[in-house]
mmCIF file as gemmi writes it, N, C-alpha and C atoms, coordinates in Angstrom:
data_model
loop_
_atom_site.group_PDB
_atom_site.id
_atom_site.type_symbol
_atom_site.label_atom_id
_atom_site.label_alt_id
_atom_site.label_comp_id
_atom_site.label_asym_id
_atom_site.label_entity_id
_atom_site.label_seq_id
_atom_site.pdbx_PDB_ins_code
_atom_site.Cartn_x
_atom_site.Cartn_y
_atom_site.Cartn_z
_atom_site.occupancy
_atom_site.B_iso_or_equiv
_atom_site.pdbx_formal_charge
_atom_site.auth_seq_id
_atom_site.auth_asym_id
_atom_site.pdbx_PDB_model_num
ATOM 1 N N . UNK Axp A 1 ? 98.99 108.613 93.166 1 0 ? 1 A 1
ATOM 2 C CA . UNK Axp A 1 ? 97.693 108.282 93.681 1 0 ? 1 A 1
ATOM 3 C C . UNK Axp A 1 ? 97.436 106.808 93.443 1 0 ? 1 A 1
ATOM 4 N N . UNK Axp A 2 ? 97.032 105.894 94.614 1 0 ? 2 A 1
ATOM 5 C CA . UNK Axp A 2 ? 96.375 104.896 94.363 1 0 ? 2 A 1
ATOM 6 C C . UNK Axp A 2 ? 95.008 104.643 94.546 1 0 ? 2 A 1
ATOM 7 N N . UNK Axp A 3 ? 94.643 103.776 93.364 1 0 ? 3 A 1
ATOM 8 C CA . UNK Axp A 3 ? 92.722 103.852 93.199 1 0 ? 3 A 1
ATOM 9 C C . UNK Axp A 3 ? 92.741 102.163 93.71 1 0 ? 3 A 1
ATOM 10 N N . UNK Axp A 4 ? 92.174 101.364 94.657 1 0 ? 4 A 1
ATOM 11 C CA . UNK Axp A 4 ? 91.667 100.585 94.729 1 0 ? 4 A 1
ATOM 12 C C . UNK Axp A 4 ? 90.126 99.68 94.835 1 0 ? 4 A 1
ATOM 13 N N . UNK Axp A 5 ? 89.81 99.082 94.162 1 0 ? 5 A 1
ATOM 14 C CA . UNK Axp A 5 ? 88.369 98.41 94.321 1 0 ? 5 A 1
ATOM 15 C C . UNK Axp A 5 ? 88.269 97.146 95.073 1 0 ? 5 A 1
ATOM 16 N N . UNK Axp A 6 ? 86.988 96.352 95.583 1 0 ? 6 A 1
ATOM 17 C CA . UNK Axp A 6 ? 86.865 95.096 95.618 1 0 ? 6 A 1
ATOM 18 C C . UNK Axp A 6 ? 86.03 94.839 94.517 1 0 ? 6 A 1
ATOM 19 N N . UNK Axp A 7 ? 86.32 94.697 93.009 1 0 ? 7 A 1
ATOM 20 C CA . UNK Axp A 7 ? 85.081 94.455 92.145 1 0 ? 7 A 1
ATOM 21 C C . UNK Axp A 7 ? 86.167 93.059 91.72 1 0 ? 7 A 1
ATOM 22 N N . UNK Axp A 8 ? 85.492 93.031 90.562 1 0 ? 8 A 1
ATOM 23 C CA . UNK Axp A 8 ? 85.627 91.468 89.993 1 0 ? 8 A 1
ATOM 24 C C . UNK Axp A 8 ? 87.012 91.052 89.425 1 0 ? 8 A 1
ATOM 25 N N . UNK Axp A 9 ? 87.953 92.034 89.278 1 0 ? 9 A 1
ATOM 26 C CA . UNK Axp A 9 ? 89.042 91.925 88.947 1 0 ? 9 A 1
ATOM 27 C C . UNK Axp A 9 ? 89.386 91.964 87.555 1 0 ? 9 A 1
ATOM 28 N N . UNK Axp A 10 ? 90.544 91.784 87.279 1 0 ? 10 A 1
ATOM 29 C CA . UNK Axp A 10 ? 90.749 91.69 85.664 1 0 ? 10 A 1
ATOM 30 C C . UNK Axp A 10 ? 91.568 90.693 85.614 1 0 ? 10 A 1
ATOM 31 N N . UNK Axp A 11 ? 91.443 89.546 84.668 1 0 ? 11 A 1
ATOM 32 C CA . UNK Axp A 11 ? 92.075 88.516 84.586 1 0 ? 11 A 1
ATOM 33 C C . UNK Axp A 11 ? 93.495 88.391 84.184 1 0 ? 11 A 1
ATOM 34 N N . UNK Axp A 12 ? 94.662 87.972 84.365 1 0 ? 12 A 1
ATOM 35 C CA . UNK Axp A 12 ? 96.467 88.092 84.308 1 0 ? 12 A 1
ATOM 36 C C . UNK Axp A 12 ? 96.455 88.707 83.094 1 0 ? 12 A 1
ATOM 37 N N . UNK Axp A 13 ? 95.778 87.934 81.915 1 0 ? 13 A 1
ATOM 38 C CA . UNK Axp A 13 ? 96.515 88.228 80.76 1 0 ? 13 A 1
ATOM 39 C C . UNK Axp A 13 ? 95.597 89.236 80.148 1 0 ? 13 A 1
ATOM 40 N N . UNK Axp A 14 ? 94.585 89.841 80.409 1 0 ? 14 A 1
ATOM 41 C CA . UNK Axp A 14 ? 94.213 91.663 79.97 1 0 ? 14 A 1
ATOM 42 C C . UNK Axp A 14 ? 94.766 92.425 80.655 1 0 ? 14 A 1
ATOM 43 N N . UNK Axp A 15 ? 95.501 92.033 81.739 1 0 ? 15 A 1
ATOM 44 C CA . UNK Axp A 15 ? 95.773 93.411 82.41 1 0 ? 15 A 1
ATOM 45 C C . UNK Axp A 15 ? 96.745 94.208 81.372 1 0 ? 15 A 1
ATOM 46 N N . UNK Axp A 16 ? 97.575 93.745 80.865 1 0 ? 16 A 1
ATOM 47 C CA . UNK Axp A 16 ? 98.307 94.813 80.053 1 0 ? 16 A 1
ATOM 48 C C . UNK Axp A 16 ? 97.911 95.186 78.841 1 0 ? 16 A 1
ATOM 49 N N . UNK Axp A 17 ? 96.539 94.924 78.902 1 0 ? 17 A 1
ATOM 50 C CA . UNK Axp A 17 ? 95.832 95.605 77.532 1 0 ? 17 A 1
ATOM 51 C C . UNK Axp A 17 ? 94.97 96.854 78.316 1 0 ? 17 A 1
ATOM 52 N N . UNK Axp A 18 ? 95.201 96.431 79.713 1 0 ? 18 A 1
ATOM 53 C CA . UNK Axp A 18 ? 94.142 97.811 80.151 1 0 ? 18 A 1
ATOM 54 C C . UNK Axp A 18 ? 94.704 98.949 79.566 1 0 ? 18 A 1
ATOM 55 N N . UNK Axp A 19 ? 94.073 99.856 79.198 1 0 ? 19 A 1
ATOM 56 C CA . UNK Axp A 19 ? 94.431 101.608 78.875 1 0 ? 19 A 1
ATOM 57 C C . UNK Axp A 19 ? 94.615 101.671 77.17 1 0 ? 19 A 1
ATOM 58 N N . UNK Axp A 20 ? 94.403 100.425 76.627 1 0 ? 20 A 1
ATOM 59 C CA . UNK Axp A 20 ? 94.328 100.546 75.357 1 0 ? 20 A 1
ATOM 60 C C . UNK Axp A 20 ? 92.927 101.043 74.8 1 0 ? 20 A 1
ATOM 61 N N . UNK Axp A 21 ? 92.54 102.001 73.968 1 0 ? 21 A 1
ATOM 62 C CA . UNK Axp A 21 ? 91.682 102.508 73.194 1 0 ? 21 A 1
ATOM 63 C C . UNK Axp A 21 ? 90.537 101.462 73.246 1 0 ? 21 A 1
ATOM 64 N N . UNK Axp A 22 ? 89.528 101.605 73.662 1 0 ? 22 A 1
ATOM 65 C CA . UNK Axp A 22 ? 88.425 100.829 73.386 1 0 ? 22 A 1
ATOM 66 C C . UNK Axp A 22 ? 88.339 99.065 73.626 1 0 ? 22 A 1
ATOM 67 N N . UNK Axp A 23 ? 89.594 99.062 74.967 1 0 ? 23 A 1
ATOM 68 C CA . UNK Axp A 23 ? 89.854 97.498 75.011 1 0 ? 23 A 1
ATOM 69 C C . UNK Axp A 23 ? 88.823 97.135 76.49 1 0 ? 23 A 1
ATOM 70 N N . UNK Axp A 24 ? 88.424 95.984 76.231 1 0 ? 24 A 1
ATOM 71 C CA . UNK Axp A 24 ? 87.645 95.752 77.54 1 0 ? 24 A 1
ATOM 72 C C . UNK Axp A 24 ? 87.776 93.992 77.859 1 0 ? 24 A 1
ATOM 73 N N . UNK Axp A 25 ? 88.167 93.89 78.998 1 0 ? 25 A 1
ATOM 74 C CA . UNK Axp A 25 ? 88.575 92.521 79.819 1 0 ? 25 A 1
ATOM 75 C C . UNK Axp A 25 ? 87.729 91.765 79.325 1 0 ? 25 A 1
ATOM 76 N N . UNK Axp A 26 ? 88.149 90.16 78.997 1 0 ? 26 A 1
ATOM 77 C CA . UNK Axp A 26 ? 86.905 88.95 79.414 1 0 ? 26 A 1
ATOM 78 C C . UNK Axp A 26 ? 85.928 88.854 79.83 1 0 ? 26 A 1
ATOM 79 N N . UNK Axp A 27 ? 85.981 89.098 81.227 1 0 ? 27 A 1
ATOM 80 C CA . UNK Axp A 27 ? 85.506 88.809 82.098 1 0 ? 27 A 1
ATOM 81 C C . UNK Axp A 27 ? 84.148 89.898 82.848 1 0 ? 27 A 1
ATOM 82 N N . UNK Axp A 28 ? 83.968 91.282 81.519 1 0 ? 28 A 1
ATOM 83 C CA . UNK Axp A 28 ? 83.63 92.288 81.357 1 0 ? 28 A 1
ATOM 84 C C . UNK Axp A 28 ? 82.119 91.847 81.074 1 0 ? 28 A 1
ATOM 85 N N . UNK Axp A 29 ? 81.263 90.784 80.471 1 0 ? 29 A 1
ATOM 86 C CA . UNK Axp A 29 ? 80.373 90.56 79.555 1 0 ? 29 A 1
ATOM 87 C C . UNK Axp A 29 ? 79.339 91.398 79.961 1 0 ? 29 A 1
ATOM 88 N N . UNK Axp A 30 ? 78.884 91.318 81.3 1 0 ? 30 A 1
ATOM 89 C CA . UNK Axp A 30 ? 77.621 92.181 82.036 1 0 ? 30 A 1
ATOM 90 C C . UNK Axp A 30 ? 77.78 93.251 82.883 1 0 ? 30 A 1
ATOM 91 N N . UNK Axp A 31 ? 78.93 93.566 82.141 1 0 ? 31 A 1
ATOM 92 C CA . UNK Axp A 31 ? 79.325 95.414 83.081 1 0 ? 31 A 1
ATOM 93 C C . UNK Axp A 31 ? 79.264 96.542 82.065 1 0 ? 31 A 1
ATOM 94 N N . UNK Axp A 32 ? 78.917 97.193 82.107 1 0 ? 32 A 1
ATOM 95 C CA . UNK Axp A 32 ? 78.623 98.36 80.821 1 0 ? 32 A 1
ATOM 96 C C . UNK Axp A 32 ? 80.078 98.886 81.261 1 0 ? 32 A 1
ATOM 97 N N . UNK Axp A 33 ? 80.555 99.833 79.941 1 0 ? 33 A 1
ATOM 98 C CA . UNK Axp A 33 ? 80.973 100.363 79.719 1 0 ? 33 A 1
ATOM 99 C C . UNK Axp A 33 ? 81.707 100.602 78.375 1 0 ? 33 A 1
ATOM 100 N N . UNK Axp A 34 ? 82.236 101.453 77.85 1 0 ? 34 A 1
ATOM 101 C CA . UNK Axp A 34 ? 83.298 101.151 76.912 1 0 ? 34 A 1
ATOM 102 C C . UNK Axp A 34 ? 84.694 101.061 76.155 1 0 ? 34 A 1
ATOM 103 N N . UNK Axp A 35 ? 85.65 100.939 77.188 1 0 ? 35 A 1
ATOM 104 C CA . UNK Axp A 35 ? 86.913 100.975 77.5 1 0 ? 35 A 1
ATOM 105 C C . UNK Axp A 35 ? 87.666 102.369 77.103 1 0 ? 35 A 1
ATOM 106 N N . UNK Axp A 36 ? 87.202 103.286 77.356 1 0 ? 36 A 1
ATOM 107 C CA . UNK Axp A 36 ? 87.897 104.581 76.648 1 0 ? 36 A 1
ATOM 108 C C . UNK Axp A 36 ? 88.341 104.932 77.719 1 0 ? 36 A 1
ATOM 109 N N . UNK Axp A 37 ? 87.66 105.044 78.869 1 0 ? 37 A 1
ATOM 110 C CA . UNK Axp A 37 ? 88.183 105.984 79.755 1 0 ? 37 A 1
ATOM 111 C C . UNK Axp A 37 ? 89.565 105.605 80.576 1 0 ? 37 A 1
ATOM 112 N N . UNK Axp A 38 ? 90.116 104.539 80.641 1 0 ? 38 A 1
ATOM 113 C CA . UNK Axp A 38 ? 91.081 104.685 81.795 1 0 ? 38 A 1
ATOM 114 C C . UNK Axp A 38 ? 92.651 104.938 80.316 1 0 ? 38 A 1
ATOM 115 N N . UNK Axp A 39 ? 91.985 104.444 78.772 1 0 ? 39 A 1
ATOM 116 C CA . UNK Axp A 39 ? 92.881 105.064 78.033 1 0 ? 39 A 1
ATOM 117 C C . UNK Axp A 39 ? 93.005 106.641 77.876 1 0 ? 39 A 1
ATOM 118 N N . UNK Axp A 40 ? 91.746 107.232 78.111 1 0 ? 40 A 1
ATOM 119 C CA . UNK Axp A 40 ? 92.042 108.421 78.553 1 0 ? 40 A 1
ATOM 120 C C . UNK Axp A 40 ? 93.485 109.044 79.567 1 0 ? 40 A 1
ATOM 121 N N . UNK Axp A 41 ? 93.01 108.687 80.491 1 0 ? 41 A 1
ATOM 122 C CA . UNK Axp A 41 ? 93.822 108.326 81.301 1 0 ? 41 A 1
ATOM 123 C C . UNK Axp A 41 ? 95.206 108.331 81.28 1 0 ? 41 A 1
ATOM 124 N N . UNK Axp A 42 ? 95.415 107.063 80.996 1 0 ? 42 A 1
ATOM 125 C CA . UNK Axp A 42 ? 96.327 106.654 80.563 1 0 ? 42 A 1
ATOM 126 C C . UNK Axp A 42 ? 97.703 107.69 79.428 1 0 ? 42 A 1
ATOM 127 N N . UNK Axp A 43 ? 96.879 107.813 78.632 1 0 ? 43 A 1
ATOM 128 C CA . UNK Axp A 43 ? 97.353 109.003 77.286 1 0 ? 43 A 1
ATOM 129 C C . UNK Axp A 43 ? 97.536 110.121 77.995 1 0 ? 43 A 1
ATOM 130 N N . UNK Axp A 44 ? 96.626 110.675 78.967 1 0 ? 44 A 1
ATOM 131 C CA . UNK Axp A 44 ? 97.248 112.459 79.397 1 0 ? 44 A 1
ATOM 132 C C . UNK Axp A 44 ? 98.484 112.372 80.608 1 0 ? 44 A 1
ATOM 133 N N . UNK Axp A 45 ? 98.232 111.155 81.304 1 0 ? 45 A 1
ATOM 134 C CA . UNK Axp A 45 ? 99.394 110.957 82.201 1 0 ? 45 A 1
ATOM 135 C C . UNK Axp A 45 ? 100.392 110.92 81.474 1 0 ? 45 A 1
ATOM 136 N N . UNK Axp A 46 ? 100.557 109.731 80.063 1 0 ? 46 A 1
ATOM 137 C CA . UNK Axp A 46 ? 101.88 110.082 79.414 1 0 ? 46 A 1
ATOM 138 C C . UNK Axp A 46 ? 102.524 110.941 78.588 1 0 ? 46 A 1
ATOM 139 N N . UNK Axp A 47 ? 101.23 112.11 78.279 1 0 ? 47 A 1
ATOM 140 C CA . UNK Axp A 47 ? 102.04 113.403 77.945 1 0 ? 47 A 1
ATOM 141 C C . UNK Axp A 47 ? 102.01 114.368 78.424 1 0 ? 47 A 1
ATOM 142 N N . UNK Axp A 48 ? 102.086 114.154 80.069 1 0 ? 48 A 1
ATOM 143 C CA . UNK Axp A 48 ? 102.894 115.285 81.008 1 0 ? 48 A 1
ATOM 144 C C . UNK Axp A 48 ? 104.049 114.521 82.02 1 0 ? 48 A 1
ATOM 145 N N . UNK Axp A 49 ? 104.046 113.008 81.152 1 0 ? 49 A 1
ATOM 146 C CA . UNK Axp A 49 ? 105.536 112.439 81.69 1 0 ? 49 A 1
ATOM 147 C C . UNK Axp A 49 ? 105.136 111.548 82.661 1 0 ? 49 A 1
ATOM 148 N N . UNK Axp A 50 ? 103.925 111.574 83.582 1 0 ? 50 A 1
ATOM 149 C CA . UNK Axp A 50 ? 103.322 110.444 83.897 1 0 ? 50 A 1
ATOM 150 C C . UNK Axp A 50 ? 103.128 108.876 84.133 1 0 ? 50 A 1
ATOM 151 N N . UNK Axp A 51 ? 103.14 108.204 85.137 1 0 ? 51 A 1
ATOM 152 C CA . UNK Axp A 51 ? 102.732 106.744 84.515 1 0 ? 51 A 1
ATOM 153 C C . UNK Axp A 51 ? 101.433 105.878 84.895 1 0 ? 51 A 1
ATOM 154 N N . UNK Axp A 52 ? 101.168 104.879 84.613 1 0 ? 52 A 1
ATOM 155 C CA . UNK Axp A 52 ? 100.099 104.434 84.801 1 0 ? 52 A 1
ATOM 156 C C . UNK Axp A 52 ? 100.007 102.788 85.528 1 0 ? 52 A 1
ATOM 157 N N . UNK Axp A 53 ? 100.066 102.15 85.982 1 0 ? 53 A 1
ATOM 158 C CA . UNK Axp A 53 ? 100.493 100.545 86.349 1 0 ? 53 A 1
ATOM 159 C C . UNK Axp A 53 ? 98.928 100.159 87.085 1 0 ? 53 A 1
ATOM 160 N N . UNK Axp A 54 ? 99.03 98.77 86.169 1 0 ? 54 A 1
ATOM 161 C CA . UNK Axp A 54 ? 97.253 98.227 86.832 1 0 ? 54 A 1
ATOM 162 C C . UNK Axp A 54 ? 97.953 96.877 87.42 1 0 ? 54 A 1
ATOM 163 N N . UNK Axp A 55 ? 97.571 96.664 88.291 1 0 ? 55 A 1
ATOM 164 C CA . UNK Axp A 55 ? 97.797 95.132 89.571 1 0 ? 55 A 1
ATOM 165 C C . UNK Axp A 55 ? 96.528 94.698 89.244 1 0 ? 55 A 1
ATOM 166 N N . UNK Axp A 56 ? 95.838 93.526 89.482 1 0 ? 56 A 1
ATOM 167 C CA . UNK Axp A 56 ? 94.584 92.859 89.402 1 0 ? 56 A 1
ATOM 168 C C . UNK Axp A 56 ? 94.708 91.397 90.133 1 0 ? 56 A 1
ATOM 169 N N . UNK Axp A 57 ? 93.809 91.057 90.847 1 0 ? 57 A 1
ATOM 170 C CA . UNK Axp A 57 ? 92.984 89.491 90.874 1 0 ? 57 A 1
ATOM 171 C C . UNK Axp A 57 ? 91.839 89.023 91.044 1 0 ? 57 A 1
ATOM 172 N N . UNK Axp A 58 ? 91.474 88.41 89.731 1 0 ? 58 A 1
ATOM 173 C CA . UNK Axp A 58 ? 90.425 87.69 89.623 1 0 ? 58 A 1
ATOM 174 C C . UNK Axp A 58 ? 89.253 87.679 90.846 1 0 ? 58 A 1
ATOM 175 N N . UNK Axp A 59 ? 88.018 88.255 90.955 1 0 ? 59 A 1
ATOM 176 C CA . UNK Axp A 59 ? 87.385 87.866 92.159 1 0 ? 59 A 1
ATOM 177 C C . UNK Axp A 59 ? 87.724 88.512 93.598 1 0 ? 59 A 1
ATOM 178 N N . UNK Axp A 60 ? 88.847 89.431 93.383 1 0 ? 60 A 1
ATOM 179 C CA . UNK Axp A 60 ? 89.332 89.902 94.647 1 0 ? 60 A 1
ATOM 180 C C . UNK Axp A 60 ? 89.737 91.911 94.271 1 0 ? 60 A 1
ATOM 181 N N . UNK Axp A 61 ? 90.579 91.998 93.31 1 0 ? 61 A 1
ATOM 182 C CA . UNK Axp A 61 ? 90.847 93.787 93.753 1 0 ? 61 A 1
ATOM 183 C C . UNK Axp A 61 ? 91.367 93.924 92.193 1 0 ? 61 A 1
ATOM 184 N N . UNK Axp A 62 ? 91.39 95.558 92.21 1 0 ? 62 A 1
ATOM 185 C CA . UNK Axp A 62 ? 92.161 96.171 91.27 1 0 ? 62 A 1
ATOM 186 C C . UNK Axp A 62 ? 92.459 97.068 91.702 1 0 ? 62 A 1
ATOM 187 N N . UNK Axp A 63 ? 94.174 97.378 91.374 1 0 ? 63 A 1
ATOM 188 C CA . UNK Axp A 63 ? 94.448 98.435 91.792 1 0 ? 63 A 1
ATOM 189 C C . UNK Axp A 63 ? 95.172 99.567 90.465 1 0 ? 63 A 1
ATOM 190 N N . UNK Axp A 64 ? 94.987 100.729 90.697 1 0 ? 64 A 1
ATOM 191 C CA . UNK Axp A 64 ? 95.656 101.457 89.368 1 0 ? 64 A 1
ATOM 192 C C . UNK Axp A 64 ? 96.642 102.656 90.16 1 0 ? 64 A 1
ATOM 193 N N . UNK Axp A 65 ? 97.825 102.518 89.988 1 0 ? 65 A 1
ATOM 194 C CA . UNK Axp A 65 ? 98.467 103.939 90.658 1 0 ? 65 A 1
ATOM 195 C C . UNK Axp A 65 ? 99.14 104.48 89.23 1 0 ? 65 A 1
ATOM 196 N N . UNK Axp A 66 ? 98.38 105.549 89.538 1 0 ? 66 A 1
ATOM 197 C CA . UNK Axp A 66 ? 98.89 107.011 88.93 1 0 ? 66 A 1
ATOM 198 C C . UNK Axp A 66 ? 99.951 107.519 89.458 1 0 ? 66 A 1
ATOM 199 N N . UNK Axp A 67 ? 100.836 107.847 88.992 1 0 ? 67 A 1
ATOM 200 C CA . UNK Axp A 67 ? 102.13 108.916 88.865 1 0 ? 67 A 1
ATOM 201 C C . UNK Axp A 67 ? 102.601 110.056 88.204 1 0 ? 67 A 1
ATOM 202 N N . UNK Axp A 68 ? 102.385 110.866 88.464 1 0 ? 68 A 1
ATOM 203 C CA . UNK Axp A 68 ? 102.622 112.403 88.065 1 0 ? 68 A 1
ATOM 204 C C . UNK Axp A 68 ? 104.087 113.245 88.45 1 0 ? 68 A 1
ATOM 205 N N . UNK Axp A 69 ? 104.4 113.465 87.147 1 0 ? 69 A 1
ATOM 206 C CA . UNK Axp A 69 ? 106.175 114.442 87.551 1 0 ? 69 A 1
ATOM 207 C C . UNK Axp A 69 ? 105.665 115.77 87.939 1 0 ? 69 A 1
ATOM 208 N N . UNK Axp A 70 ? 107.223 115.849 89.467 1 0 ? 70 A 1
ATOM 209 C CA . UNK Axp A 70 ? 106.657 116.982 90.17 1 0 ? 70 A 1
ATOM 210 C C . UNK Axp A 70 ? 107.654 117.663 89.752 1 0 ? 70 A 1
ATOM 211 N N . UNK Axp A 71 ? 107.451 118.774 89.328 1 0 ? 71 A 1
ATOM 212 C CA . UNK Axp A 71 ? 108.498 119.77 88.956 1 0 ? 71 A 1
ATOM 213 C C . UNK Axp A 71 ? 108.554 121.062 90.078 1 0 ? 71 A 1
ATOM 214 N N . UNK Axp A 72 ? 109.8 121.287 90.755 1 0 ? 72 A 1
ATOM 215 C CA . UNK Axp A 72 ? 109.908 122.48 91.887 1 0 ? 72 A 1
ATOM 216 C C . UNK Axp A 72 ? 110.461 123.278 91.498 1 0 ? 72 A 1
């Protein structure tokens, strides 16, 4: 699954802190929230084998694709 936005982006060097426990971007100051959820996320995708990958730019998109193992 891919999730895309036009919001504010996440700046180069948080993106690979996204999905960490309670981590929240720079560039975050006047957006509520409190970084748990996409570590949520993140954590149940990787223990059913799962992956997670965030793309970002500044002022323009974010994208997050989810990957899920298909077992037949």
């Amino acid at each position: 699954m891919l999730f895309k936005d036009k919001g504010i982006g996440i700046n180069e060097e948080d993106v690979s802190d996204i999905g960490k426990p309670f981590f929240r971007a720079n560039n975050v100051i006047n957006t509520s929230g409190t970084g748990i959820g996409l570590s949520m996320v993140k954590d149940s995708l990787q223990n059913v084998g799962g992956a997670f990958d965030v793309k970002s730019k500044v002022g323009e998109y974010t994208t997050i694709l989810i990957s899920f193992p298909i077992k037949l």
